[in-house]
C-alpha positions in Angstrom: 42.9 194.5 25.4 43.7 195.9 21.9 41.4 198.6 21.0 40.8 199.5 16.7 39.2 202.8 17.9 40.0 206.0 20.2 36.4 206.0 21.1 36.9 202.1 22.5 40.4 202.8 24.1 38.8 206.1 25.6 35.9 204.3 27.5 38.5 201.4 28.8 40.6 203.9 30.4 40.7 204.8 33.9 39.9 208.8 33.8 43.7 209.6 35.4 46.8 208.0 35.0 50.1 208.1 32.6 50.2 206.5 29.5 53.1 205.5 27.0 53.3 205.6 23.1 55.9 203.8 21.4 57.2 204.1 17.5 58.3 200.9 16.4 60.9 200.4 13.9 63.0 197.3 12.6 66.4 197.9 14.6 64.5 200.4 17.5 61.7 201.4 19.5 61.2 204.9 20.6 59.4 205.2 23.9 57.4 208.0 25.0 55.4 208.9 28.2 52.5 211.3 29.4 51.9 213.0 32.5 49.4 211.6 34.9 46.8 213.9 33.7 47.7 213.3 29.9 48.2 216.6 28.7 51.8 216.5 27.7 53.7 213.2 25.8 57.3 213.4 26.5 60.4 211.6 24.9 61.8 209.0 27.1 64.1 206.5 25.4 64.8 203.8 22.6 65.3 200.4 22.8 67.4 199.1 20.5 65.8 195.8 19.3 66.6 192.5 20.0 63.8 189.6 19.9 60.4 190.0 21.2 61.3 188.5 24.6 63.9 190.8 25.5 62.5 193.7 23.7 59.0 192.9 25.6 60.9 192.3 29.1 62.6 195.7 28.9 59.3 197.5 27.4 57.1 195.9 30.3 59.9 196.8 32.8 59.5 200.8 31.8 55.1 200.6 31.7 56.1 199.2 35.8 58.6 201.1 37.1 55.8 204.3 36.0 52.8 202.6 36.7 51.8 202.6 33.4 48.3 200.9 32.1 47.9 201.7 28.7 50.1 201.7 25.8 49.5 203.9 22.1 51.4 202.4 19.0 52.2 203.9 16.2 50.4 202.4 12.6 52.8 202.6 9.9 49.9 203.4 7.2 50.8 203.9 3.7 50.2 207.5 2.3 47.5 206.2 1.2 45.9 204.9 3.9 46.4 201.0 3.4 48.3 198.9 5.4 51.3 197.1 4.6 53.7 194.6 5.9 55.1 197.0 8.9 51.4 197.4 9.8 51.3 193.9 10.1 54.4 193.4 12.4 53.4 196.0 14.7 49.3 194.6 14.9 52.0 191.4 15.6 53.8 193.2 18.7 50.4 194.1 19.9 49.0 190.9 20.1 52.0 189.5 21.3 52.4 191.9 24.3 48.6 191.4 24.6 49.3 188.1 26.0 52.0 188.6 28.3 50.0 191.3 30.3 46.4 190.8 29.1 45.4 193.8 31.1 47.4 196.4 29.5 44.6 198.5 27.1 46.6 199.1 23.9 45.4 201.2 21.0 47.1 202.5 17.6 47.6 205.5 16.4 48.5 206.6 12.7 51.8 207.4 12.6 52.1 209.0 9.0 54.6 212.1 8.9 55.2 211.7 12.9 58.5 210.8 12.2 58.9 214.2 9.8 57.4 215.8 12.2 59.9 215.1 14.7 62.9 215.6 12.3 61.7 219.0 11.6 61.3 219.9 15.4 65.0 218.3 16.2 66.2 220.5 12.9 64.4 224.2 13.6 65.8 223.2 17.8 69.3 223.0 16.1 70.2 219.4 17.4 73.3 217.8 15.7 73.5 215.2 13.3 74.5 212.8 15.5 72.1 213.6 18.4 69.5 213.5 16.2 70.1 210.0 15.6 70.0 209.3 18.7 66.6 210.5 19.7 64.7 210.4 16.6 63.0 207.3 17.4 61.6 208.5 21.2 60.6 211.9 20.0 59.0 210.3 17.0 56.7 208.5 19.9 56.1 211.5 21.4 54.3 212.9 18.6 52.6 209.3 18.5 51.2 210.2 22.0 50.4 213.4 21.5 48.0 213.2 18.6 46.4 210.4 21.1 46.2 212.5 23.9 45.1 215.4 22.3 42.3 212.9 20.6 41.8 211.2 24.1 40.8 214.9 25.2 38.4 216.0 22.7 36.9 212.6 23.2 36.3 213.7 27.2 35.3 216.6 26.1 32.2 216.0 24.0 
């Protein structure tokens, strides 16, 4: 089910139990994973995009192999708030996802700056060029994740 609201996705979720948060970009997707208590998102990996077949087949083939319910995607929103055509594709992927494993709760998450966010952390850790390239996209989820968990938490907490 595709949730619109942290409040909705918080009461569909079982109390324990990972999660995953992905960034999706045009040519990549940046996977990231919680701990079974979500406290802590950690990078995991990025797929390098295909179609949706083979990009769903290997994305479903990570949530099993970690026993993975729920899902958190980034929302591309403008600076502004609004929401543009990359908003659109990823509300796409959702939906599309939705249907091969109807069960899987799946919420979004604004993404703004979580990309800059994880360029800065890659630059102040000192990572080169080249391996920042490389893991950009998964530690760009992890931020993703993190703002949900942290969210998720205060949620519990009230």
């Amino acid at each position: 089910m595709i949730h619109e609201t942290p409040e909705s996705f918080a009461t569909a979720l079982p109390r324990a139990g990972a999660l995953a948060g992905l960034d999706l970009g045009e040519k990549t997707i940046g996977v990231a994973v919680s701990d079974g208590m979500r406290s802590v998102a950690t990078p995991l990996e990025t797929i390098r995009r295909k179609k949706f077949g083979l990009d769903a087949e290997k994305l479903l083939a990570i949530l099993d192999a970690r026993a993975i319910g729920a899902l958190v995607l980034g929302l591309p929103r403008n600076m502004d708030g609004s929401e543009g055509p990359r908003c659109q594709s990823t509300r796409a992927f959702a939906r599309n996802l939705a249907r091969l494993r109807p069960e899987l709760e799946i919420a979004f998450w604004d993404e703004r700056l979580s990309t800059v966010a994880a360029k800065r952390a890659l630059l102040e850790a000192d990572t080169s060029r080249r391996r920042r390239a490389e893991v950009i996209d998964h530690v760009a989820a992890s931020f993703i994740l993190q703002g949900a968990l942290d969210r998720l938490r205060h949620l519990g907490a009230e």
